[in-house]
Each structure stands twice: as C-alpha cells, then as structure tokens.
C-alpha positions, 0 to 999 in steps of 0.5 A, a space after each residue: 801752520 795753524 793761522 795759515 789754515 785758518 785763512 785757508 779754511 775760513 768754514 771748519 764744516 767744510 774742511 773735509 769737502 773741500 779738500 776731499 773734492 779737490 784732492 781725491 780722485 779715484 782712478 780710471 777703472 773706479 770712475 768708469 763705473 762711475 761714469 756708466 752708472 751715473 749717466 745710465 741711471 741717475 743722470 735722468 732724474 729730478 732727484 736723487 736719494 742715497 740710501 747706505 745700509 751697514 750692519 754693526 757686526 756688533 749688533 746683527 739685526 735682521 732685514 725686517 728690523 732694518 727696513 721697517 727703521 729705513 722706511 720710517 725714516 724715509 717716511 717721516 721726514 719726506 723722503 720717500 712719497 706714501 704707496 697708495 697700495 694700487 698700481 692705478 696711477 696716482 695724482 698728476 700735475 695739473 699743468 700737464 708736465 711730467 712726473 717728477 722722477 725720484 731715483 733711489 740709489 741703495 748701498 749695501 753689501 745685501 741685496 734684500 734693502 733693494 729688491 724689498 724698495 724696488 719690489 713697493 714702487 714697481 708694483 705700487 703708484 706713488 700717492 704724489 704721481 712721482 715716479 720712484 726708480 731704485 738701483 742698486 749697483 752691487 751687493 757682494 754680500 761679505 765685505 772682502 778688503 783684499 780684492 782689488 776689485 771690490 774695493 774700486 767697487 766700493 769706491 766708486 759707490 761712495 762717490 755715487 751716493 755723493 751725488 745724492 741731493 739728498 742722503 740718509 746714511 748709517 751711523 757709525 759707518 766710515 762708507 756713509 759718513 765720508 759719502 756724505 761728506 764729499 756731497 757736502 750734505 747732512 744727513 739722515 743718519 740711522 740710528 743703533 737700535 736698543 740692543 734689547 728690543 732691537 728697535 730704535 725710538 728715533 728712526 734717524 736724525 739729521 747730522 748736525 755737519 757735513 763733516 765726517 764723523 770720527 767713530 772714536 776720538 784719535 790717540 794724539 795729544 790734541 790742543 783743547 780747543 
C-alpha cells in the first residue's frame, strides 16, 4: 500500500494530524469536559498557552527544579511577559483597546506548577499590560490507568492542550507529544535535566515536526528508508 499512502499523504509531518484529527474522537462524557472547560475558559482569550508537566519516574526532580527550567523556558523564548513585581497596572495600548488576554492552561498530574503560575500573575502586573489567566482542570496526583474516570479525564485534556496556539511540552512523554500533534504545533519541548546537577543547560528546545515522537524505535522489521 506504499504508493497509495504516498498520494494520500503527500505531507509526512502531518500523517498523524491529519488522521488523529479525522479519526479520533472521544466520546460524550470525555468531550463534555471539553466542551465546558473550553467555552468556560479558554474560548475567551487571545491566546492560549499549554503547558504539560511529566516527571520521568526515572529521574524524580522537585518542584523548584521543575518550575525554574518551565519559567526559563517561557522566558526565554516569549512565551510567558516579565512580572513587574507590583500589582499597579503595567503598559496599556496606546489606541485604547483592551488588554491582550493570555490564558495558560497547566497539565499536570500536580497541583504545585498551577498554584506557583496562578499565584505570580494573580498578584503581579504583567510588564506588557497582558492580561495572563492560568487554569488548571485537574491534578489527581498519581496516575491511576484502571479508573474510567480519570482517564477520560486525561483525555480530554490532551485534546484541551490541542487547542493551544502555542505549546510547551515534556519530553519523552506520550500526553504531550501526542497533545501537540493533534494541534499540528511544534513544540517547546523540556528537556531532561543532568542527572548529576539535576539542571538543564537548554531549557527547552523547539521540535523539529508536529509528529509524534516515538519514545524508543519499534521492534519490527522496517524498510531502511
């Protein structure tokens, strides 16, 4: 079926998108959470950011490690506007519109990522005048695969986070890479951290697709190319 499949899909970085998009689609009580969420609170804004946070059960960080890399992320590549460390109101358009509103939706199966974000730009101006919201739709802590319930839960905030304009993701993670690839955006991915000084050098970097990512080459016999 090889030559079918190359007419089909002319685009190789986009296979996954286009087929995820045309043939996954969870059912009523999964996208009902995403229906609610959505027009609650992210339908609003002029943009949104995703943030998805998985910790390798091989290298357990703690939340300050974690949260300085995601800020300096966020930072360095614009993501996130500077704090100005006040609650006075920062620059405003000189044309008299309104703020630009930026809503970030965390996921992550912690509650800490939120409540540090949230806690910054509730209580700080942004030095740009934008308005940053933060939300998170749940954090259950442990991951439990044998509840129905939690992963429609999961589910429904992969295709949340696909809604993103703009994603930073975590490496080596099945959520954020297929996330991101139902979106049809490069991410920001996050990279491991030394397992020595338990930092990264690179914060993140941008993905070089919008495909998924396999974390290890699949056991099949494959053509070379």
């Amino acid at each position: 079926y090889r030559a079918e499949l190359d007419l089909m899909f002319p685009a190789k970085g986009s296979v996954f998108h286009h087929l995820g998009r045309y043939l996954l689609h969870p059912g009523n009580r999964a996208w009902g959470i995403v229906e609610r969420f959505y027009d609650g609170y992210l339908a609003g804004a002029d943009e949104r950011l995703g943030i998805q946070v998985r910790l390798a059960p091989f290298l357990p960080l703690t939340f300050e490690i974690m949260y300085e890399q995601i800020i300096r992320c966020t930072r360095e590549h614009d993501l996130l506007p500077q704090v100005t460390d006040t609650s006075e109101p920062g620059a405003r358009p000189s044309n008299g519109t309104a703020a630009k509103v930026k809503a970030v939706l965390v996921v992550s199966l912690k509650p800490e990522y939120y409540d540090k974000l949230h806690s910054v730009y509730y209580t700080n101006a942004t030095a740009t005048g934008e308005v940053v919201t933060v939300y998170q739709p749940s954090h259950d802590q442990d991951q439990h695969s044998e509840a129905r319930a939690h992963n429609e839960r999961a589910l429904a905030e992969i295709f949340l986070l696909s809604y993103s304009d703009r994603l930073v993701t975590t490496g080596f993670s099945t959520f954020g890479y297929v996330a991101h690839s139902l979106a049809g955006q490069r991410p920001w991915l996050l990279m491991l951290p030394d397992r020595t000084t338990k930092r990264a050098a690179v914060a993140c970097v941008r993905s070089t697709s919008v495909e998924p990512c396999l974390h290890s080459p699949p056991s099949l016999v494959c053509r070379a190319e």
